[in-house]
N, C-alpha and C positions, 0 to 999 in steps of 0.2 A: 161268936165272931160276927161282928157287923158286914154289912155288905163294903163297906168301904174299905175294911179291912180285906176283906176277900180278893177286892181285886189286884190283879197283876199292875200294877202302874211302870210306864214305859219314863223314861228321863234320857234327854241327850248327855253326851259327852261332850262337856265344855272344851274338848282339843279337836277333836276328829269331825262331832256332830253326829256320830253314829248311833245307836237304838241302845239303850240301857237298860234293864230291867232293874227296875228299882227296886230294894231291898230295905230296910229298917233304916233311921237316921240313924247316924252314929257310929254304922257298920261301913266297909270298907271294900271294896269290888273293885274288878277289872273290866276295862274296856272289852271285849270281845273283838276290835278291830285293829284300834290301836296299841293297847295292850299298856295303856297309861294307868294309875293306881287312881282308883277314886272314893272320895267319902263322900258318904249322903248325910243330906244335913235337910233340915224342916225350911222349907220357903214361909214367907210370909203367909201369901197365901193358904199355907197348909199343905200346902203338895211337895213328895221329896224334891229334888233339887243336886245332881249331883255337881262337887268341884273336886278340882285335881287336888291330889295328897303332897304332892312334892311339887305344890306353885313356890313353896320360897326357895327350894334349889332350884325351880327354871329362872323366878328372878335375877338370883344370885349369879347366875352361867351366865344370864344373858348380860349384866353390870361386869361381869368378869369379861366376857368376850370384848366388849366394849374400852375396857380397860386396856385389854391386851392389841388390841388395835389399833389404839393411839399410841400404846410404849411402840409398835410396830415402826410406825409414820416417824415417832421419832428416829428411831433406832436410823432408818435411813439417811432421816436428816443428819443424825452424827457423822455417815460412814462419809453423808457427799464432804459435809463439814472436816475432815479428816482428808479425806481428799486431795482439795481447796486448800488445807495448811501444810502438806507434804509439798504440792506445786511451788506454795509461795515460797517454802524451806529451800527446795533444788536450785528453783531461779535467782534467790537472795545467794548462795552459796555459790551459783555462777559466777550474777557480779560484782561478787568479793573478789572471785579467779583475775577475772574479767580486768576489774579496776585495778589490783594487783599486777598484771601482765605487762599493761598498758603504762602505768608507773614504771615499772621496769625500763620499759623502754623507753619510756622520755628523758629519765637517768642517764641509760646511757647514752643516747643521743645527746642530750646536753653537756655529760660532762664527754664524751670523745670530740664535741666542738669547743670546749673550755682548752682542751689538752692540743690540740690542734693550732689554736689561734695563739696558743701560748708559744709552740714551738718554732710556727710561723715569724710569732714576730723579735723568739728570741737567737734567730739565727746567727753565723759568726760575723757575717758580713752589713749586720742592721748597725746603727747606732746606740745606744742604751736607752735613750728617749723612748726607741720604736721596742725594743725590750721590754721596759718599763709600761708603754701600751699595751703590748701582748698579756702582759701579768693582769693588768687590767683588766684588760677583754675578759679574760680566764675567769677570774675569778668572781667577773658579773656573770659569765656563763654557769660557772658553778654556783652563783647565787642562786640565779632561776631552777639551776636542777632542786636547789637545795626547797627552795618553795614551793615546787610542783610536787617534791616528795610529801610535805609537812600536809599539801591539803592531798593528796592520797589519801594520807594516815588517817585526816580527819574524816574522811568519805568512807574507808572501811574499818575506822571506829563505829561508825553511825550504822551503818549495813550489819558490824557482827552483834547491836544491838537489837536491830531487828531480828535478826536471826535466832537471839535468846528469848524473844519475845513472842516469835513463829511459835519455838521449840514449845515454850510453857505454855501456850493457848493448844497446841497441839495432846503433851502431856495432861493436861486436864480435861479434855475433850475423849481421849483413850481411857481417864480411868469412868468418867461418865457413862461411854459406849457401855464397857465394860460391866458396867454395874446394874446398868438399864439390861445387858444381854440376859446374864443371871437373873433378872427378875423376870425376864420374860419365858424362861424357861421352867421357872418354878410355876408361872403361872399359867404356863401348856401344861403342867403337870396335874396341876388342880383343875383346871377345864378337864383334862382328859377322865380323871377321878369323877368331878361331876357328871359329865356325859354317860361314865357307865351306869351308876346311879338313876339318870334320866333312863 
């Protein structure tokens, strides 16, 4: 046995920094501190040289966590995003109500003045001229109802479009959430897997 063989040689521990007793390359030790798994391997030098056994699963944990952090961020971003198209859904569904009501009553509002002006001016004691007015009046009144009704119709065509179009940006946005959740818990599962490992 050479003297260089003989002695004890000391090597740190690439995690902790702690005191190593270095052992043969190729063989396989623990930390005494950290309790990390380590191989010794020949430096250039010639001197052991200890590295951690399980650097590519801390890699791997550490691209993994990194991973899982940004499906995270997203996931948020979806739920605000979901949010945002449930609001826009309520509001758009208001003023369908809304513009609908209001329709409503201009109807009738203009046709009980159609009805009105009609009976006004077909009374017994008018002439048929003033009659024949009346019917007039009337029926331009119910014209206007009948136009105010047509661009309703048109205003909450356009509104329960948007409202299909809330729905489907919402429906695709829940099955994204949805799918982004599942992978994040598959991959709390695998973190958790590697952690013990580590």
């Amino acid at each position: 046995m050479t003297d260089g063989e003989s002695q004890v040689r000391v090597v740190q521990c690439p995690k902790c920094g702690s005191p190593v007793y270095a052992v043969r390359p190729g063989e396989i030790t623990r930390c005494g501190y950290c309790g990390s798994t380590l191989e010794m391997t020949m430096g250039a030098s010639g001197y052991p040289i200890a590295q951690l056994a399980n650097i590519e699963t801390s890699t791997v944990y550490l691209a993994r966590s990194e991973a899982l952090r940004r499906m995270r961020e997203r996931l948020v971003e979806l739920d605000l995003q979901l949010r945002t198209l449930t609001d826009q859904y309520v509001a758009t569904q208001q003023r369908i109500k809304q513009v609908r009501g209001q329709s409503s009553a201009k109807w009738w509002l203009w046709g009980g003045l159609a009805m009105a002006m009609s009976l006004l001016f077909l009374s017994p004691d008018e002439s048929a001229a003033c009659g024949g007015m009346g019917v007039l009046v009337g029926l331009a009144l119910w014209a206007v109802a009948w136009s105010q009704g047509s661009k309703v119709k048109t205003a909450v065509a356009r509104l329960e479009r948007e409202l299909a179009q809330i729905s489907a940006a919402g429906t695709q946005t829940h099955v994204e959430r949805d799918r982004l959740a599942a992978r994040v818990a598959e991959l709390e599962a695998g973190l958790d897997e590697l952690a013990r490992r580590l």
